[in-house]
mmCIF file of the N, C-alpha and C atoms, coordinates in Angstrom:
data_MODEL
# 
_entry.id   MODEL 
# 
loop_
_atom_site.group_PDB 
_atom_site.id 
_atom_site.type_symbol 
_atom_site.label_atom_id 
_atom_site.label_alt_id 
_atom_site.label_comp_id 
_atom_site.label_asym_id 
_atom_site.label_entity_id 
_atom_site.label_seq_id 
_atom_site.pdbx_PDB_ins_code 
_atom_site.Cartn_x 
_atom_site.Cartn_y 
_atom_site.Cartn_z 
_atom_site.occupancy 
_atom_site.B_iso_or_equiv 
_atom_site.pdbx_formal_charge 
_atom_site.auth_seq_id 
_atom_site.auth_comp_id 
_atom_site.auth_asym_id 
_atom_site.auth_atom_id 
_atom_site.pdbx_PDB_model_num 
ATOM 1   N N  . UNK A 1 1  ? -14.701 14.147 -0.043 1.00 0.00 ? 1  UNK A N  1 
ATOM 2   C CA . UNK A 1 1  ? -14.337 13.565 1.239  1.00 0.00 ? 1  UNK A CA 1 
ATOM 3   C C  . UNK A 1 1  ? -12.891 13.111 1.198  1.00 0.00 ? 1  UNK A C  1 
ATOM 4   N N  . UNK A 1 2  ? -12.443 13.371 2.470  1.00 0.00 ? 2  UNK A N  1 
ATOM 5   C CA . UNK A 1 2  ? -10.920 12.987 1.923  1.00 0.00 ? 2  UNK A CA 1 
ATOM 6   C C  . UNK A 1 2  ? -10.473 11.900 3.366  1.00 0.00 ? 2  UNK A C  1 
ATOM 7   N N  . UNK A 1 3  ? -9.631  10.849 3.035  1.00 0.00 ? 3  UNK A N  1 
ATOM 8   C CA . UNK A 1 3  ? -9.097  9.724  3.579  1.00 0.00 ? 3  UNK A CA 1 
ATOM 9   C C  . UNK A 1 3  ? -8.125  11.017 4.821  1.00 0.00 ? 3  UNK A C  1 
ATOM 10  N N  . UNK A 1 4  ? -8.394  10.131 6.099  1.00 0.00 ? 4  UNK A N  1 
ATOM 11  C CA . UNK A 1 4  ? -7.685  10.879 6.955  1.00 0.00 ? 4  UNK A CA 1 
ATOM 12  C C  . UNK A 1 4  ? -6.531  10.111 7.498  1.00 0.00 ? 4  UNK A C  1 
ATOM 13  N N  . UNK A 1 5  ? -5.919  10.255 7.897  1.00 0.00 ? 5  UNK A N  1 
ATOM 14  C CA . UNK A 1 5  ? -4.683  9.280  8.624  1.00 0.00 ? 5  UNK A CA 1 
ATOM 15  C C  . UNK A 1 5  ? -4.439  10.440 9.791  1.00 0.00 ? 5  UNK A C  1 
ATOM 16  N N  . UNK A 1 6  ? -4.370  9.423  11.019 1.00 0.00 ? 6  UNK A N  1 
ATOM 17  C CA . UNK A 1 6  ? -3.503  10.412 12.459 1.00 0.00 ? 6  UNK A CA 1 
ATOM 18  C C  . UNK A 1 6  ? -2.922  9.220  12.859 1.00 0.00 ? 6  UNK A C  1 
ATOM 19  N N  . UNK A 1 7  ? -1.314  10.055 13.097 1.00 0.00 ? 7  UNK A N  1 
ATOM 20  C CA . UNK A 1 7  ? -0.314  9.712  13.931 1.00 0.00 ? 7  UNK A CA 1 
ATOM 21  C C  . UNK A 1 7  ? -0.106  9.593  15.464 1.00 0.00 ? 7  UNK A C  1 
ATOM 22  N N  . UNK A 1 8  ? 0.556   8.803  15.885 1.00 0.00 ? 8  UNK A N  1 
ATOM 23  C CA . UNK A 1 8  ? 1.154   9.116  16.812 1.00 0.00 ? 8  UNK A CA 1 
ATOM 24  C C  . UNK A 1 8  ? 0.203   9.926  18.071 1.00 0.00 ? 8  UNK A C  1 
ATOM 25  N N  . UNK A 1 9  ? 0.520   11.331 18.610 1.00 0.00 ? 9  UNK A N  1 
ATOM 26  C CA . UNK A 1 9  ? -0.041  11.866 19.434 1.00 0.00 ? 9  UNK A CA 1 
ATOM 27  C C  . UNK A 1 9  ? -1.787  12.275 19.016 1.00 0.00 ? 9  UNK A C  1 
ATOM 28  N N  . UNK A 1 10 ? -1.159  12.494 17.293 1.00 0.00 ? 10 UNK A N  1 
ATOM 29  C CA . UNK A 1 10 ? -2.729  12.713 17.241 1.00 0.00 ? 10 UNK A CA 1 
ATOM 30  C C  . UNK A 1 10 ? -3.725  12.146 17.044 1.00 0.00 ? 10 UNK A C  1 
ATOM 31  N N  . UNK A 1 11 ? -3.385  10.594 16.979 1.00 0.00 ? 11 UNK A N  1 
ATOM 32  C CA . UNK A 1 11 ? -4.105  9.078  17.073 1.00 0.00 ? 11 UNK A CA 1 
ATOM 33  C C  . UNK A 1 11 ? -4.627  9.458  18.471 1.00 0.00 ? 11 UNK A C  1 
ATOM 34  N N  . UNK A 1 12 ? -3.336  9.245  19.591 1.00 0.00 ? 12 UNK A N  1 
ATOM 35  C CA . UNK A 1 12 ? -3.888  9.315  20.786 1.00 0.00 ? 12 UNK A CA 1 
ATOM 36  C C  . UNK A 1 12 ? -4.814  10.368 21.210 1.00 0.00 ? 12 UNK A C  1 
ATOM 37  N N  . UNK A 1 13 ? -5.180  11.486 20.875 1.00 0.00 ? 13 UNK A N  1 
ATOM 38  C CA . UNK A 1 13 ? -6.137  12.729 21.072 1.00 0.00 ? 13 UNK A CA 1 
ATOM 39  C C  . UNK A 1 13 ? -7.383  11.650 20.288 1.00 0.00 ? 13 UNK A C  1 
ATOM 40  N N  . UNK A 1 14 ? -7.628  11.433 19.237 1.00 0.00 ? 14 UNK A N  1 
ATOM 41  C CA . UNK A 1 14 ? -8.726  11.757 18.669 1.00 0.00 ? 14 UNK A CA 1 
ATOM 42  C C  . UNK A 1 14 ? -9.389  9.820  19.157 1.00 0.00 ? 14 UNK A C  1 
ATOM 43  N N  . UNK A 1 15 ? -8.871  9.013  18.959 1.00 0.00 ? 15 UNK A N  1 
ATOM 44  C CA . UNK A 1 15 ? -8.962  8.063  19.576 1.00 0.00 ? 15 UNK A CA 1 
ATOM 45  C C  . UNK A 1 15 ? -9.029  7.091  18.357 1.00 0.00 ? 15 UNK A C  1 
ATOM 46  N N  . UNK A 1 16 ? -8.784  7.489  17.542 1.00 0.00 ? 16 UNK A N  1 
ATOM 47  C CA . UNK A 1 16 ? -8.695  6.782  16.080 1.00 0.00 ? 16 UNK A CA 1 
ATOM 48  C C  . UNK A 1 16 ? -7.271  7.043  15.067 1.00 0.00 ? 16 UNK A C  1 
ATOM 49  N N  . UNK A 1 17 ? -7.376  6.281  14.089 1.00 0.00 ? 17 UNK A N  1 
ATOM 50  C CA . UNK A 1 17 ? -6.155  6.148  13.327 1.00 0.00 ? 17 UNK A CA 1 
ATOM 51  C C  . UNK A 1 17 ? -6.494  6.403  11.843 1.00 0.00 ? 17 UNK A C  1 
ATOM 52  N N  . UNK A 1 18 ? -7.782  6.385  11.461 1.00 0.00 ? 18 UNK A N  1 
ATOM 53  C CA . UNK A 1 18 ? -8.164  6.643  9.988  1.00 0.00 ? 18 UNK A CA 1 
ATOM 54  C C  . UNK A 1 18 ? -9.731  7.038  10.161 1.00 0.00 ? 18 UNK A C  1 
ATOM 55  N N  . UNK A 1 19 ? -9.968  8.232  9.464  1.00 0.00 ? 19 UNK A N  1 
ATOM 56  C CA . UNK A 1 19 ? -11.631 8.641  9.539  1.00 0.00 ? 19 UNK A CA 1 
ATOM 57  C C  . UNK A 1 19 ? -11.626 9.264  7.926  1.00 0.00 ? 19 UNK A C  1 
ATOM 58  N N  . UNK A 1 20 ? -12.922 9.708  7.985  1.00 0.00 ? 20 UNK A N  1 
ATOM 59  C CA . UNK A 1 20 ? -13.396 10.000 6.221  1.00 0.00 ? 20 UNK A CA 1 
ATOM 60  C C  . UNK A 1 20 ? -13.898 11.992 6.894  1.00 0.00 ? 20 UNK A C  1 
ATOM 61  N N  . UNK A 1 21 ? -13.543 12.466 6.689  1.00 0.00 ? 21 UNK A N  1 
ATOM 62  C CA . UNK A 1 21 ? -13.987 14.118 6.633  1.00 0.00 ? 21 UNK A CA 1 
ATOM 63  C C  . UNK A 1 21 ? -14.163 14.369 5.199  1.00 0.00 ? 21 UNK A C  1 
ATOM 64  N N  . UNK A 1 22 ? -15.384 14.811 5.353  1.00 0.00 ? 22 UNK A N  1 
ATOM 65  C CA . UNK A 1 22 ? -15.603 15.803 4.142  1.00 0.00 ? 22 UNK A CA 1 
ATOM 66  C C  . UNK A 1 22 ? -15.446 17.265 4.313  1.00 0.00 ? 22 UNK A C  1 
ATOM 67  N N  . UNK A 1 23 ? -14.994 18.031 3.445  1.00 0.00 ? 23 UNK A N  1 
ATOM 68  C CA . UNK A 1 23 ? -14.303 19.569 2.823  1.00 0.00 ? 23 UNK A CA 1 
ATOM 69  C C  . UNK A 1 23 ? -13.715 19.738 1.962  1.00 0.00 ? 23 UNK A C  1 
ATOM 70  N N  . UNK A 1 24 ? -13.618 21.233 1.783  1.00 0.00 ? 24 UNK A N  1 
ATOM 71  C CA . UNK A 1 24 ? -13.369 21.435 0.503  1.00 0.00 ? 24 UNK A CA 1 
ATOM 72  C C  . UNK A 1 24 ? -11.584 21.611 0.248  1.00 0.00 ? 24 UNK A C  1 
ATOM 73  N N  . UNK A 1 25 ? -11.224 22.120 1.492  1.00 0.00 ? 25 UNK A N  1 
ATOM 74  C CA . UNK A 1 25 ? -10.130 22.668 1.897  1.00 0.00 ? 25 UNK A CA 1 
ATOM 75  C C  . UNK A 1 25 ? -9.114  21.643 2.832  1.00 0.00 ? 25 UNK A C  1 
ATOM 76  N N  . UNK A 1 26 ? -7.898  21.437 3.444  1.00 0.00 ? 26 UNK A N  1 
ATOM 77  C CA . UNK A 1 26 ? -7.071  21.231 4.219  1.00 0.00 ? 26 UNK A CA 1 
ATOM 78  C C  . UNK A 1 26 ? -7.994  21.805 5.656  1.00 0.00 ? 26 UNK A C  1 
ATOM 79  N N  . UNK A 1 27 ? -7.830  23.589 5.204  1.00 0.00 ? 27 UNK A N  1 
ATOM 80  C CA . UNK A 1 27 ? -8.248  24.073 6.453  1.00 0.00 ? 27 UNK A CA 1 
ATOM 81  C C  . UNK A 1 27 ? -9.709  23.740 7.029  1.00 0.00 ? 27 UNK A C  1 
ATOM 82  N N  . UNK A 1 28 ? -10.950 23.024 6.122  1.00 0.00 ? 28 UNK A N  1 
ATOM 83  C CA . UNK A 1 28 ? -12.179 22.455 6.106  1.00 0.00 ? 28 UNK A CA 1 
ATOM 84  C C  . UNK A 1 28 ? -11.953 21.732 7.222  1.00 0.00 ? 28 UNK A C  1 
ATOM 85  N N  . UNK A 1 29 ? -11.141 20.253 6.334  1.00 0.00 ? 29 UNK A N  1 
ATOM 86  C CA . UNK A 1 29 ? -10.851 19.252 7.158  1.00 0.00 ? 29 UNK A CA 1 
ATOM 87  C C  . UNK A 1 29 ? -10.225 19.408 8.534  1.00 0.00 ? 29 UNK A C  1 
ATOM 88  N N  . UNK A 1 30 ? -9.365  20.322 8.769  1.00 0.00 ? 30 UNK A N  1 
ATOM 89  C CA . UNK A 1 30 ? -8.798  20.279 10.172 1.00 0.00 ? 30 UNK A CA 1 
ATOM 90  C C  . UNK A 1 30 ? -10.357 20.431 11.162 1.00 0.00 ? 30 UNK A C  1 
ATOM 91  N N  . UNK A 1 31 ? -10.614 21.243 10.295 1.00 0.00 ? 31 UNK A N  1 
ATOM 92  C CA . UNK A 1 31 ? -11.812 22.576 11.963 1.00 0.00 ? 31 UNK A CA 1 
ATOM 93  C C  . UNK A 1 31 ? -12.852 21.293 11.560 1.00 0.00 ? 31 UNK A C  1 
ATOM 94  N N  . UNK A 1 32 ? -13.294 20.326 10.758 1.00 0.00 ? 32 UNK A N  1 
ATOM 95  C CA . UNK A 1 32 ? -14.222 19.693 11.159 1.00 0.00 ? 32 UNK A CA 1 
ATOM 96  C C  . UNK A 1 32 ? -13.754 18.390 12.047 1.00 0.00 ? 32 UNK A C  1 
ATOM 97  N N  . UNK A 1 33 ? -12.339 18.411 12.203 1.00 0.00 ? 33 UNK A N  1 
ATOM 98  C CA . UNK A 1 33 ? -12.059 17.231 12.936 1.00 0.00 ? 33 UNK A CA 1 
ATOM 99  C C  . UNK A 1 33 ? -11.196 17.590 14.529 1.00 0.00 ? 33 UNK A C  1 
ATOM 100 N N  . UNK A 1 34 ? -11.302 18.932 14.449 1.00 0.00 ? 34 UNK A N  1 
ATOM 101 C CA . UNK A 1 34 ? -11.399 19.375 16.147 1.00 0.00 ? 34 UNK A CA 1 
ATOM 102 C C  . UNK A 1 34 ? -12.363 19.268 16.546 1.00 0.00 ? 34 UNK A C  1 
ATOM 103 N N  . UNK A 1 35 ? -13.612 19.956 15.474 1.00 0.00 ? 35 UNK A N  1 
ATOM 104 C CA . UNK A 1 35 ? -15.205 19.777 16.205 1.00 0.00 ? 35 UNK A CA 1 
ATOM 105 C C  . UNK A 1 35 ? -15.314 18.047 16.763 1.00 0.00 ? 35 UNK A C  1 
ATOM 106 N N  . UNK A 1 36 ? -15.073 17.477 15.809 1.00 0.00 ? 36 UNK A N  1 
ATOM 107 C CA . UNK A 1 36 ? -15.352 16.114 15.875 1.00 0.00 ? 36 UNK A CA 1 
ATOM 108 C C  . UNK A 1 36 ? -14.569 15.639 16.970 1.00 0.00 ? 36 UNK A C  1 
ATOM 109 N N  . UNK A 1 37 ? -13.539 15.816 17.396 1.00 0.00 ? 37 UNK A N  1 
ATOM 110 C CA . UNK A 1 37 ? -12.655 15.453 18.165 1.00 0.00 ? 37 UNK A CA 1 
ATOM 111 C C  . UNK A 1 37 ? -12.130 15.972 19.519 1.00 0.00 ? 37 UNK A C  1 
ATOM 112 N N  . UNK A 1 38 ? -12.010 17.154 19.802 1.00 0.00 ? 38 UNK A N  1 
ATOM 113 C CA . UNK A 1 38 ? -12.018 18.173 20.708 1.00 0.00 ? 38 UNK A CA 1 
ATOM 114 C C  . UNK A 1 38 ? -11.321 18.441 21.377 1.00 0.00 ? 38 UNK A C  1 
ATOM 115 N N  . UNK A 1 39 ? -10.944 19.147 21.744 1.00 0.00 ? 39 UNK A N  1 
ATOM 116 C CA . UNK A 1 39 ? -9.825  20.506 22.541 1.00 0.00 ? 39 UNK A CA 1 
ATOM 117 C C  . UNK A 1 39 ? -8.451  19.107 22.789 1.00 0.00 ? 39 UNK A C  1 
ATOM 118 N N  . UNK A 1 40 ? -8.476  18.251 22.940 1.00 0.00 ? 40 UNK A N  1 
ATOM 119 C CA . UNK A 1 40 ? -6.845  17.906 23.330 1.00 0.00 ? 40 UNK A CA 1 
ATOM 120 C C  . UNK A 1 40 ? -6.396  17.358 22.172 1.00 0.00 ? 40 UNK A C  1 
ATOM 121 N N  . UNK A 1 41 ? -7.299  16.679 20.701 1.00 0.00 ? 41 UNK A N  1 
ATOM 122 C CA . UNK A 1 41 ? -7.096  17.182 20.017 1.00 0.00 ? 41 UNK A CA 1 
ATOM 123 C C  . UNK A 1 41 ? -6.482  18.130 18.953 1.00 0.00 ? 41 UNK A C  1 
ATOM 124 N N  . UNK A 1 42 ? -7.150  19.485 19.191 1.00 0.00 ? 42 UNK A N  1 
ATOM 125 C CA . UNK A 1 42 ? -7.221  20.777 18.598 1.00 0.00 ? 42 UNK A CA 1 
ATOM 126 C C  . UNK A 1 42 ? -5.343  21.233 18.838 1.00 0.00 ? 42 UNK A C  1 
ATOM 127 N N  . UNK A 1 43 ? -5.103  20.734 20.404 1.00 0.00 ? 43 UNK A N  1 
ATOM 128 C CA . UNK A 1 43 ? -4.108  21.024 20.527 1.00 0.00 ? 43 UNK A CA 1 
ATOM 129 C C  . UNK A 1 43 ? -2.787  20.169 20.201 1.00 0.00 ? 43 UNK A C  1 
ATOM 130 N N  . UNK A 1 44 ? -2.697  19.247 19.882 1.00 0.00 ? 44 UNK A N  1 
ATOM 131 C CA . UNK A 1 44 ? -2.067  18.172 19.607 1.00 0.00 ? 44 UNK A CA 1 
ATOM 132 C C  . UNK A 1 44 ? -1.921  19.047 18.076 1.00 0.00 ? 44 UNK A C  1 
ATOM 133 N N  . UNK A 1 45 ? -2.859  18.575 17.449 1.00 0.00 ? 45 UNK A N  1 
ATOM 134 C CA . UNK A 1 45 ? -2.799  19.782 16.151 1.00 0.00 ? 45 UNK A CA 1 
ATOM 135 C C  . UNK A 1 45 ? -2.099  20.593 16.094 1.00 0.00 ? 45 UNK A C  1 
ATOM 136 N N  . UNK A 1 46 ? -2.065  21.565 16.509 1.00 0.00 ? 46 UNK A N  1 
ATOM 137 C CA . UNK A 1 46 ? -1.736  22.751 16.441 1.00 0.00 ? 46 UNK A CA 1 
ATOM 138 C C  . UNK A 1 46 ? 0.344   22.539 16.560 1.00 0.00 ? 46 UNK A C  1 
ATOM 139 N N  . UNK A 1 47 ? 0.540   21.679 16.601 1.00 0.00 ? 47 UNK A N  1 
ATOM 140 C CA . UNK A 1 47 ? 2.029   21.346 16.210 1.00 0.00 ? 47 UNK A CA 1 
ATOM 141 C C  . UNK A 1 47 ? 2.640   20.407 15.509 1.00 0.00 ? 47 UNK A C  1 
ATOM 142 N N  . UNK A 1 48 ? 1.433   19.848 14.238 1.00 0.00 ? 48 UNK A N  1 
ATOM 143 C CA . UNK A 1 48 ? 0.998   18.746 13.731 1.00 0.00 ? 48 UNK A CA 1 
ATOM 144 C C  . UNK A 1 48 ? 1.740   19.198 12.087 1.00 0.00 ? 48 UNK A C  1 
ATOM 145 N N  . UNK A 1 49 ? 2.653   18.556 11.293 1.00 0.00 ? 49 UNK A N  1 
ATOM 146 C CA . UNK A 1 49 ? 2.479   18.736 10.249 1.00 0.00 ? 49 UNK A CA 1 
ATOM 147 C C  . UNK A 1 49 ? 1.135   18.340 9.264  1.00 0.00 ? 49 UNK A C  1 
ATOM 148 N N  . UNK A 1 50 ? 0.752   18.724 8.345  1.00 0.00 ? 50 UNK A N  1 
ATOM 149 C CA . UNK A 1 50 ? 0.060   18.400 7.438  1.00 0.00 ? 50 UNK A CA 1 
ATOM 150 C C  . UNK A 1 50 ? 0.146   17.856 6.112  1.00 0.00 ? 50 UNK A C  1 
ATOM 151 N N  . UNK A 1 51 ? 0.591   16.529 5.505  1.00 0.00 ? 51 UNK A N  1 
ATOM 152 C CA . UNK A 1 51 ? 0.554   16.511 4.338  1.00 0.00 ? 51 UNK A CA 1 
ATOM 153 C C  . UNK A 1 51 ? -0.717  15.382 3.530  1.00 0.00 ? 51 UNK A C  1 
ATOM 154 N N  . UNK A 1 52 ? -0.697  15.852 2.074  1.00 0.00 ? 52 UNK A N  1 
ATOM 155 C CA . UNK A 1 52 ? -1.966  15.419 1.443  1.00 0.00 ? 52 UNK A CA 1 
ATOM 156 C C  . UNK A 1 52 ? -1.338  14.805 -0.099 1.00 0.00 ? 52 UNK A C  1 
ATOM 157 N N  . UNK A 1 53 ? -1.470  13.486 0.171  1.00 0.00 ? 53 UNK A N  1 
ATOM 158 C CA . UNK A 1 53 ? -1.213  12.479 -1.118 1.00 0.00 ? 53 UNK A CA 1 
ATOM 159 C C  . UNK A 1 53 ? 0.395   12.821 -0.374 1.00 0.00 ? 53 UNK A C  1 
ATOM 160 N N  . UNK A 1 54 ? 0.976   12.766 0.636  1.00 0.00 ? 54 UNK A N  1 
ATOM 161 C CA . UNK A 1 54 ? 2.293   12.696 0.856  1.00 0.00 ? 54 UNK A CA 1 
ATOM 162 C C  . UNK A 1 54 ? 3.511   14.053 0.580  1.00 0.00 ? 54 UNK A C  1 
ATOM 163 N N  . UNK A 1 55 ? 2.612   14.823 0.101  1.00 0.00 ? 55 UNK A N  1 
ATOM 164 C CA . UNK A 1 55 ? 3.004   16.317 -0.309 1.00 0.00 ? 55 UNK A CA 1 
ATOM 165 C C  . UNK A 1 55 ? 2.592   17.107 0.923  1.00 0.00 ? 55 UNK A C  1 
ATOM 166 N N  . UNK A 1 56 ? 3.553   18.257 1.614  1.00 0.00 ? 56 UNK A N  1 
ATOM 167 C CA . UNK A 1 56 ? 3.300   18.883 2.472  1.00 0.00 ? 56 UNK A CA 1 
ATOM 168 C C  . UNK A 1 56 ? 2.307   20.443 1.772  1.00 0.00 ? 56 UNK A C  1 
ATOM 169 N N  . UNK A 1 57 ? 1.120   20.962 2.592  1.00 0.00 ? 57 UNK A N  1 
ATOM 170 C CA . UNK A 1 57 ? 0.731   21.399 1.794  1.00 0.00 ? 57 UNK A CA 1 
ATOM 171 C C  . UNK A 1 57 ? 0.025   22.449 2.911  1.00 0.00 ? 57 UNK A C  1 
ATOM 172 N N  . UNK A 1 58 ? -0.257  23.711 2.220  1.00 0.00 ? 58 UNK A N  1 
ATOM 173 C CA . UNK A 1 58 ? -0.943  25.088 2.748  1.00 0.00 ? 58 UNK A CA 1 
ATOM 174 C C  . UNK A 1 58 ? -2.397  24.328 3.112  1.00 0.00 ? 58 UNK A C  1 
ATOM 175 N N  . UNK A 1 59 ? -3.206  25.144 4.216  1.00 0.00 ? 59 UNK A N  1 
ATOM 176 C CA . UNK A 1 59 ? -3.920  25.073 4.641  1.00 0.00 ? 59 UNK A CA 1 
ATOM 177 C C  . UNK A 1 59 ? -5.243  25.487 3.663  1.00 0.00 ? 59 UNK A C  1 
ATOM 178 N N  . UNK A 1 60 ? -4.849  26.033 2.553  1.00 0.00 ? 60 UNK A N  1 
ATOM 179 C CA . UNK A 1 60 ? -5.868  26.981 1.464  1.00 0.00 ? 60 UNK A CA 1 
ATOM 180 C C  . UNK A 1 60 ? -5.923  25.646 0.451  1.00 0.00 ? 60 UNK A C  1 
ATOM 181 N N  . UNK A 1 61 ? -4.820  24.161 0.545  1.00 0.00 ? 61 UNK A N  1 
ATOM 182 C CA . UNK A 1 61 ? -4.653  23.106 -0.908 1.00 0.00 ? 61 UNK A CA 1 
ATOM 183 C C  . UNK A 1 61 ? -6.560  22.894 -0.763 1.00 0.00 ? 61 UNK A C  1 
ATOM 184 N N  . UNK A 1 62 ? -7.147  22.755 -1.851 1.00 0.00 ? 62 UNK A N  1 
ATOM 185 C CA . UNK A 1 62 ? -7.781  21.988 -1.811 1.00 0.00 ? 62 UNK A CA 1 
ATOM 186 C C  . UNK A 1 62 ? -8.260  20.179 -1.782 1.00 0.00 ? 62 UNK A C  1 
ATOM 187 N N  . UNK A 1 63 ? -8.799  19.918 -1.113 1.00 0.00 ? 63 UNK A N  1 
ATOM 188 C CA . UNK A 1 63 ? -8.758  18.303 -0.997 1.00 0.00 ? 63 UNK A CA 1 
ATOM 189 C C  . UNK A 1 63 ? -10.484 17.865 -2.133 1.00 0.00 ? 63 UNK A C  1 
ATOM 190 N N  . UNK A 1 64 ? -9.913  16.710 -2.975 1.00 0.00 ? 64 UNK A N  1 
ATOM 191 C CA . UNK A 1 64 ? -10.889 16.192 -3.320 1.00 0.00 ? 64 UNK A CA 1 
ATOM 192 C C  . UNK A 1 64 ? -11.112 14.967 -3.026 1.00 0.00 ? 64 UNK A C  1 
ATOM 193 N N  . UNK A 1 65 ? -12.004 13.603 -4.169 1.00 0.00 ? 65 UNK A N  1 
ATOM 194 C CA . UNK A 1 65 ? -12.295 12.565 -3.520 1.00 0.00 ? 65 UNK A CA 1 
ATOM 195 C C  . UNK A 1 65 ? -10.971 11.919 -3.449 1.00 0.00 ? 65 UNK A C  1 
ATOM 196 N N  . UNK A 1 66 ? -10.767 10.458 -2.905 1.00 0.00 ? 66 UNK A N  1 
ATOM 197 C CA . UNK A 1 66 ? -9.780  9.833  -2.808 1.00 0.00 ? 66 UNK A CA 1 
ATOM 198 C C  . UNK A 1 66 ? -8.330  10.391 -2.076 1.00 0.00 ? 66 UNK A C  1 
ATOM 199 N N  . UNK A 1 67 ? -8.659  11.925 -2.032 1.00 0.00 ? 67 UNK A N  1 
ATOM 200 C CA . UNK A 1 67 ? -7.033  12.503 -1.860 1.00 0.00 ? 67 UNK A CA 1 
ATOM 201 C C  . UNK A 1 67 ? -6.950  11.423 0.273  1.00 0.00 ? 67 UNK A C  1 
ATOM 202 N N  . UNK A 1 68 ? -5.702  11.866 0.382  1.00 0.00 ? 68 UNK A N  1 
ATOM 203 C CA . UNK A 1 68 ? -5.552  11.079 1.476  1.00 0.00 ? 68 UNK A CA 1 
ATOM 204 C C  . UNK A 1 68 ? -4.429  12.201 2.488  1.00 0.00 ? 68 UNK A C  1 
ATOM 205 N N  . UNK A 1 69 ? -5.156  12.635 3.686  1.00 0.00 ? 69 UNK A N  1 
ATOM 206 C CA . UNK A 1 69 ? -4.685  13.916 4.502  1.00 0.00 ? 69 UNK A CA 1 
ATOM 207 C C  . UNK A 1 69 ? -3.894  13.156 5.522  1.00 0.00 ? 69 UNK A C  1 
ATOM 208 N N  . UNK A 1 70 ? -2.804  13.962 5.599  1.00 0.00 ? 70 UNK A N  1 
ATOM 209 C CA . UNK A 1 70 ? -1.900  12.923 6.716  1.00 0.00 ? 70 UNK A CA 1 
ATOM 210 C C  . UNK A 1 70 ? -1.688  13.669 8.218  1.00 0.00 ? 70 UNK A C  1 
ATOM 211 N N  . UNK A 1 71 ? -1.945  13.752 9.414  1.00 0.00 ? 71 UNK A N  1 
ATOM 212 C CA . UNK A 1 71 ? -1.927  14.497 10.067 1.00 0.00 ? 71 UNK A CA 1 
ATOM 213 C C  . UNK A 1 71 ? -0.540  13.661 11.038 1.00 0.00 ? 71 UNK A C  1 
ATOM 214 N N  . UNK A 1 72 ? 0.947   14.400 10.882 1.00 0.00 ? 72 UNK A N  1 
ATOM 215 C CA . UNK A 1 72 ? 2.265   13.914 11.382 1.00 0.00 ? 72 UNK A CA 1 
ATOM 216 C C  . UNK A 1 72 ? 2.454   14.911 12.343 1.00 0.00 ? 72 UNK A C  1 
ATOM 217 N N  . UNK A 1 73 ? 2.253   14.697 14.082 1.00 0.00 ? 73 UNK A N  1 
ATOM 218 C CA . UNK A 1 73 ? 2.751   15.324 14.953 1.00 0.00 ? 73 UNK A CA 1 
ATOM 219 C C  . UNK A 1 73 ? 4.722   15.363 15.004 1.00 0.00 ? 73 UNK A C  1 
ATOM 220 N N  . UNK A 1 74 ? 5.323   15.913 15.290 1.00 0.00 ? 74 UNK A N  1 
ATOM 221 C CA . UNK A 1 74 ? 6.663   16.016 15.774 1.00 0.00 ? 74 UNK A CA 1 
ATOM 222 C C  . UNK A 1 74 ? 7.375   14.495 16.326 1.00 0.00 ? 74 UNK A C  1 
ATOM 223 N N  . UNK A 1 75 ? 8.439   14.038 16.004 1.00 0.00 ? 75 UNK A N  1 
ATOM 224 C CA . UNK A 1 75 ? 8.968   12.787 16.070 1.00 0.00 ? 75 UNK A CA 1 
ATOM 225 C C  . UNK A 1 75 ? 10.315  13.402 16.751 1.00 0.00 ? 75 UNK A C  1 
ATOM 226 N N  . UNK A 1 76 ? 10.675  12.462 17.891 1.00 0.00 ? 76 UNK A N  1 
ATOM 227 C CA . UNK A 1 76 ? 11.483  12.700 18.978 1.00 0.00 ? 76 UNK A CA 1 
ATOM 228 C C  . UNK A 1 76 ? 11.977  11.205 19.275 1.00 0.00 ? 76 UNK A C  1 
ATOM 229 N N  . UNK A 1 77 ? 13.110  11.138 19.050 1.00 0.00 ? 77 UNK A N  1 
ATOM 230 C CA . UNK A 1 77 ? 13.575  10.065 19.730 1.00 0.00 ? 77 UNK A CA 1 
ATOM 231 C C  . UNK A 1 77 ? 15.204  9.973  19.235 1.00 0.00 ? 77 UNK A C  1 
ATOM 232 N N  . UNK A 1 78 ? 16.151  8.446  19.161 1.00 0.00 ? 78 UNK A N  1 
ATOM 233 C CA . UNK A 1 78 ? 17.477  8.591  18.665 1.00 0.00 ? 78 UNK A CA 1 
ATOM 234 C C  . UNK A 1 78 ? 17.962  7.564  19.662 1.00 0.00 ? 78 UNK A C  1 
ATOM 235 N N  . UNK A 1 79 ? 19.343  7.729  19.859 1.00 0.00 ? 79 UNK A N  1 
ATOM 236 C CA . UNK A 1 79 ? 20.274  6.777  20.554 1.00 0.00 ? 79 UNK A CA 1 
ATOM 237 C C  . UNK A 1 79 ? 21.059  8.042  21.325 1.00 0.00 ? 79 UNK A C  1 
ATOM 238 N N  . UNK A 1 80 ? 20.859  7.396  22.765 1.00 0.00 ? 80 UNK A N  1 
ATOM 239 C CA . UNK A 1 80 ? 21.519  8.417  23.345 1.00 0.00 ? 80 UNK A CA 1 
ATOM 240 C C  . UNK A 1 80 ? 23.090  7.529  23.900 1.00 0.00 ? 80 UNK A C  1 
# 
C-alpha cells in the first residue's frame, strides 16, 4: 500500500489531500484512484507529475509498503 499525497488541482478533483492505495505499480495506483475518484479527477491527472519517495518516476516503478506517491499538477504563477 502506498502513502498518497494530492496537490493542488488534484486535491481539488479528488476531494482529499492524503489516501492509502494499494498496488503493485505507480501505474496500479493511478487507475485505482481514478476509479476511486472519477473523471475530473482522471483528468486533472493526466497533466499531473508523478513522484515516489520524492524521485520522479515511470509509471512501470514499483511501489511498496511505506513508499509515499506524490501526485504534483503544473504550478503557474510569479510577479508580473
Amino acid at each position: 500500500m502506498a502513502q498518497v499525497r494530492l496537490f493542488a488541482s488534484a486535491r481539488e478533483a479528488a476531494g482529499v489531500g492524503r489516501d492509502v492505495i494499494d498496488g503493485a505499480t505507480v501505474a496500479d495506483v493511478l487507475s485505482l484512484a481514478e476509479a476511486r475518484y472519477g473523471a475530473r479527477f482522471a483528468d486533472v491527472l493526466a497533466t499531473c507529475r508523478v513522484w515516489v519517495n520524492g524521485d520522479d518516476v515511470e509509471l512501470d516503478t514499483s511501489i511498496g509498503p511505506g513508499d509515499e506517491l506524490a501526485v504534483l499538477p503544473p504550478v503557474s504563477g510569479g510577479a508580473t
